[in-house]
C-alpha positions as CSV (number, residue, x, y, z in Angstrom):
1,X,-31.4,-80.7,-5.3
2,X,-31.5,-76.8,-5.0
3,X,-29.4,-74.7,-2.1
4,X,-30.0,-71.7,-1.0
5,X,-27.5,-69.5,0.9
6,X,-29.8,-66.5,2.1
7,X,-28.5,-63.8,4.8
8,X,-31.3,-63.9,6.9
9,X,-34.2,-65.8,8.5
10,X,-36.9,-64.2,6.0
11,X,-35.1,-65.2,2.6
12,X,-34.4,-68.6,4.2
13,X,-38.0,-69.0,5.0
14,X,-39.4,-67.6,2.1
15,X,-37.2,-69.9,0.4
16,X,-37.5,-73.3,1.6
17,X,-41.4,-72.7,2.6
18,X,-42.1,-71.9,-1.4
19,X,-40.1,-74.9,-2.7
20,X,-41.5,-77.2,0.3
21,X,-44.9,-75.7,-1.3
22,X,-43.7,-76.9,-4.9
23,X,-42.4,-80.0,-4.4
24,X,-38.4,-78.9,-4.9
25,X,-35.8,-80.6,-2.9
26,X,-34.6,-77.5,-1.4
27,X,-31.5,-77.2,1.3
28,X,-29.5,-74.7,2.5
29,X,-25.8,-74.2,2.3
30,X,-24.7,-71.6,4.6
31,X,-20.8,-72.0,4.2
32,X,-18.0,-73.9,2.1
33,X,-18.3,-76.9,4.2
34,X,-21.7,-76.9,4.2
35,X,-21.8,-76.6,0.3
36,X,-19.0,-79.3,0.0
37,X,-21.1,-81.8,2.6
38,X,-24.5,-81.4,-0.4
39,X,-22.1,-81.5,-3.1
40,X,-20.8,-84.8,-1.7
41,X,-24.3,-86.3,-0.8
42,X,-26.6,-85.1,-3.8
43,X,-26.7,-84.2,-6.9
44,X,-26.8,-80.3,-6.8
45,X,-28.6,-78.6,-9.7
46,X,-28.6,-75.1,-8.3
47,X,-27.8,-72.9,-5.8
48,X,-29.3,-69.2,-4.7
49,X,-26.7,-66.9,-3.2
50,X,-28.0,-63.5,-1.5
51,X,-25.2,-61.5,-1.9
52,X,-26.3,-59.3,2.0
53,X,-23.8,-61.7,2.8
54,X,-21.0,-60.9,1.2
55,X,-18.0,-62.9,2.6
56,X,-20.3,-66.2,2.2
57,X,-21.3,-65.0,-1.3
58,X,-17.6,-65.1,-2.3
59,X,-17.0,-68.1,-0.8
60,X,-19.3,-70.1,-2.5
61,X,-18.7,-68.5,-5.7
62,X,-15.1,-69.3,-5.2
63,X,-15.5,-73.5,-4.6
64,X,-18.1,-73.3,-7.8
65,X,-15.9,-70.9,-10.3
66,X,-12.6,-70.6,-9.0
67,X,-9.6,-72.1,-10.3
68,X,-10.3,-75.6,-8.6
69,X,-13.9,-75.9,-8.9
70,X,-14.4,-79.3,-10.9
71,X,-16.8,-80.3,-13.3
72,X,-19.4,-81.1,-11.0
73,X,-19.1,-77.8,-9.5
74,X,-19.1,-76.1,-12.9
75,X,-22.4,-77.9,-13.7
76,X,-24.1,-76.3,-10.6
77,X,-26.2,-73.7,-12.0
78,X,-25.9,-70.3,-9.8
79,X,-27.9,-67.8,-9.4
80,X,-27.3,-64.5,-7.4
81,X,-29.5,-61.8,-5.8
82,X,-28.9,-58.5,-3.8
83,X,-29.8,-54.8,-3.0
84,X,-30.6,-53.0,-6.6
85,X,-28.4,-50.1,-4.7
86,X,-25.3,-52.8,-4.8
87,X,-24.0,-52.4,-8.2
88,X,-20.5,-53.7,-7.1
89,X,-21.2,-56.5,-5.8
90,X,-23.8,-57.7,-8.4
91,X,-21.3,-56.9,-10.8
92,X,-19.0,-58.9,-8.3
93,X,-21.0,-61.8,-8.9
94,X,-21.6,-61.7,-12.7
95,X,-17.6,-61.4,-12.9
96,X,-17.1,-64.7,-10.4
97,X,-19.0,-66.6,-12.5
98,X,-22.7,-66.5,-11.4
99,X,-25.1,-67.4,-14.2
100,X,-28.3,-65.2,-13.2
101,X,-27.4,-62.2,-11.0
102,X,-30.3,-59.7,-10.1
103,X,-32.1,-57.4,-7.9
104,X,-34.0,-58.5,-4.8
105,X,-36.9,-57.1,-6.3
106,X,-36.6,-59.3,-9.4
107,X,-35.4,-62.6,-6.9
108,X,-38.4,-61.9,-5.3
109,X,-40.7,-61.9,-8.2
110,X,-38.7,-64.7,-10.2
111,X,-38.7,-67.0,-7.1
112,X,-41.2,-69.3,-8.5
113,X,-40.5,-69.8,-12.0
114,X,-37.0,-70.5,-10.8
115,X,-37.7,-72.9,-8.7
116,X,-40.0,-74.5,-10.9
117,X,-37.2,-75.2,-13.5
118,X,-35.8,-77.6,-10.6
119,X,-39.2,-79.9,-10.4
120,X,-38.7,-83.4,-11.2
């Protein structure tokens, strides 16, 4: 299973229409509870944070990486995208833990080969 926390309707879309497309069990995960609910009910490979959302970004990042994430949330593979012009809070995200972090640009042009690590 992939997630996908995106800020807006056109990253969600874009998204969940391209995995749909490949063949990806693709969900979103909007919030912590959310995020807990799939961690609880399948088994979570990775998860896509858009970082326009910033307060949701931490969030996530923080029941992943933070101090009581557990192994299974350790094993989710995260990666990060946001605004080339938002140094900080890429950087922000590299520091809390995220595994990829990158420019919208590069999300939008890496979309496919990422999710096509995730095909079973």
């Amino acid at each position: 299973m992939v997630l996908y926390s995106a800020a807006d309707l056109v990253w969600a879309t874009k998204i969940k229409s391209l995995a749909d497309d490949m063949g990806v069990a693709c969900r979103p995960a909007r919030n912590e509870k959310m995020l807990r609910d799939r961690l609880a009910d399948s088994d979570v490979r990775m998860i896509m944070i858009d970082l326009d959302a910033p307060d949701q970004a931490a969030q996530i990042l923080d029941v992943l990486r933070g101090e009581s994430a557990g192994e299974r949330e350790r094993a989710v593979k995260i990666i990060a995208w946001g605004p080339h012009v938002e140094i900080d809070a890429l950087d922000r995200a590299r520091n809390q833990g995220a595994d990829e972090v990158m420019t919208r640009g590069a999300f939008s042009n890496a979309l496919g080969p990422i999710l096509a690590r995730f095909q079973d």
